[in-house]
C-alpha angles and dihedrals in degrees: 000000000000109000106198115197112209123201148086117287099237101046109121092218083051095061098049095049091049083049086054096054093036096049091051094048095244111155109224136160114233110210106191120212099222100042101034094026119208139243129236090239090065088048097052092051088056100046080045097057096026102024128253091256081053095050104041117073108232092169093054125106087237092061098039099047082053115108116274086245095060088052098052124088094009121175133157098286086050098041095053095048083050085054096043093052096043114014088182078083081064114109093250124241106041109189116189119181100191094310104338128110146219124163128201119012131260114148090237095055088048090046086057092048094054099034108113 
């Protein structure tokens, strides 16, 4: 199984959640939103398995500086072309294990993705 990592480099949560992998030897490939970019398609499989609310970051600096206009009405078409254009609006980190999803990082949440 590939495990993709999907962030930014400097992001604090990011960090801890590359520390976790790396300190428990797990191999993954970090794929990082400003440098690599990222497609609507992987955005909507990720809005399809976690939910669009789950995947677009409301409580970052990027989504609340957006005009009050791009945050009305949004639903999952609208969501994903906000995350496309600005992926600092992504839930950082994005962990997929072969197809399937977790969003955020808290080690607990991390223990349960890799138990069994």
């Amino acid at each position: 199984m590939t495990i993709t990592l999907y962030g930014i480099r400097n992001c604090d949560t990011m960090k801890k959640a590359r520390t976790w992998l790396d300190d428990r030897g797990i191999t993954y490939h970090f794929h990082d939103y400003k440098a690599d970019g990222i497609d609507a398609a992987s955005i909507r499989r990720w809005a399809d398995a976690l939910g669009w609310e789950t995947v677009l970051n409301r409580a970052g600096t990027t989504f609340r500086a957006l005009p009050e206009a791009d945050k009305a009405d949004l639903d999952v078409a609208k969501a994903i072309a906000l995350m496309v254009a600005q992926p600092s609006m992504i839930k950082r980190p994005i962990l997929d294990l072969g197809g399937r999803f977790v969003a955020g990082f808290k080690p607990d949440l991390y223990e349960a993705a890799f138990a069994g």
